[in-house]
N, C-alpha and C positions, 0 to 999 in steps of 0.2 A: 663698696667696702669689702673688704677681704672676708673670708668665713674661716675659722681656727678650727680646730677639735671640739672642742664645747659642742658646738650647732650639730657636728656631723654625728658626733655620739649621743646626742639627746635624739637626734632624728632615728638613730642605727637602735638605740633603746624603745623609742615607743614604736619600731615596725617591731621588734622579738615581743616587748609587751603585748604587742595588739594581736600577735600570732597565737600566742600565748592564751592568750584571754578567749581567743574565740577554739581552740581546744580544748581549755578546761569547762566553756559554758557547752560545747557538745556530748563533753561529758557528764555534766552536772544533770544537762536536759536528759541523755541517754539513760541514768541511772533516777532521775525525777519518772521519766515514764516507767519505769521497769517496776522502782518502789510504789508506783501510783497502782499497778497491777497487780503487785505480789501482797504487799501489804495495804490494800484499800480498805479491809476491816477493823487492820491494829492501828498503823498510825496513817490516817487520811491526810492530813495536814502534811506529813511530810513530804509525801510527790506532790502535793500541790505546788509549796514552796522549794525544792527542786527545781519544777518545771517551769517555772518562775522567772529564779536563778538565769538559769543555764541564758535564757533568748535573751537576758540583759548581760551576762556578760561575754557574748556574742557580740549583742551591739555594741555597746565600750569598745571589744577589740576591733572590729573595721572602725570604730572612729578612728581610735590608735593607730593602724594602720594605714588608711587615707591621709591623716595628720602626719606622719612618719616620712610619706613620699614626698607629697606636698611641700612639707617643710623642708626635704631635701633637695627639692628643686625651687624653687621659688622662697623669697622672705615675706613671713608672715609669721611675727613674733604671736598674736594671738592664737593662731591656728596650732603651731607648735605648742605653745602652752598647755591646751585645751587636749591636744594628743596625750603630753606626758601625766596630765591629768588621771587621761582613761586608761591608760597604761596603768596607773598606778594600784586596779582594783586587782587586774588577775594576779599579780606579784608583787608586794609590799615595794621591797628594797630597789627593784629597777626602778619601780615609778618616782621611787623617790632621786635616786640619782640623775634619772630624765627630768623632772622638772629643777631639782639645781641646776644641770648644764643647760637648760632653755631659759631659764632666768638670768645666769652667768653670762649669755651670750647673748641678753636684749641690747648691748650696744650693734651688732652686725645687720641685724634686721632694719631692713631701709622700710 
């Protein structure tokens, strides 16, 4: 079956989302350590949950990313799904746009 725009744009969305995701969790972790050191006696909880943060939304973006390729070479309506998913934490609005075009395009998926 042919592949339209939908597929290629949901794929082209969660590889920026998953790039995305995993520069804001290196920052998030960067600035969880920094606050974990500077402020461990006012606010302890905060670099904890920073540090937290950051390695999960690391991990979301390479799912997004692996998911991203993946879907762009190969069909595998679930696999794309599950990317625009993880996309969807680093950046509200793309993820959600990625998962309408992967849902819009589950007839191309063999």
């Amino acid at each position: 079956m042919r592949r339209t725009w939908k597929t290629k744009t949901a794929s082209i969305l969660m590889i920026v989302g998953g790039f995305l995701g995993v520069i804001f969790g290196i920052v998030v972790a960067a600035m969880g350590f920094a606050s974990g050191a500077v402020l461990a006696e006012v606010l302890p909880v905060l670099g904890v949950l920073l540090e937290g943060i950051g390695p999960g939304l690391i991990a979301l973006g390479v799912v997004a990313i692996v998911a991203g390729v993946v879907t762009r070479r190969k069909n595998n309506w679930g696999l794309a799904l599950a990317g625009a998913i993880c996309s969807l934490f680093p950046i509200l609005p793309l993820g959600v746009v990625a998962i309408i075009f992967a849902s819009m395009g589950k007839k191309e998926y063999a």
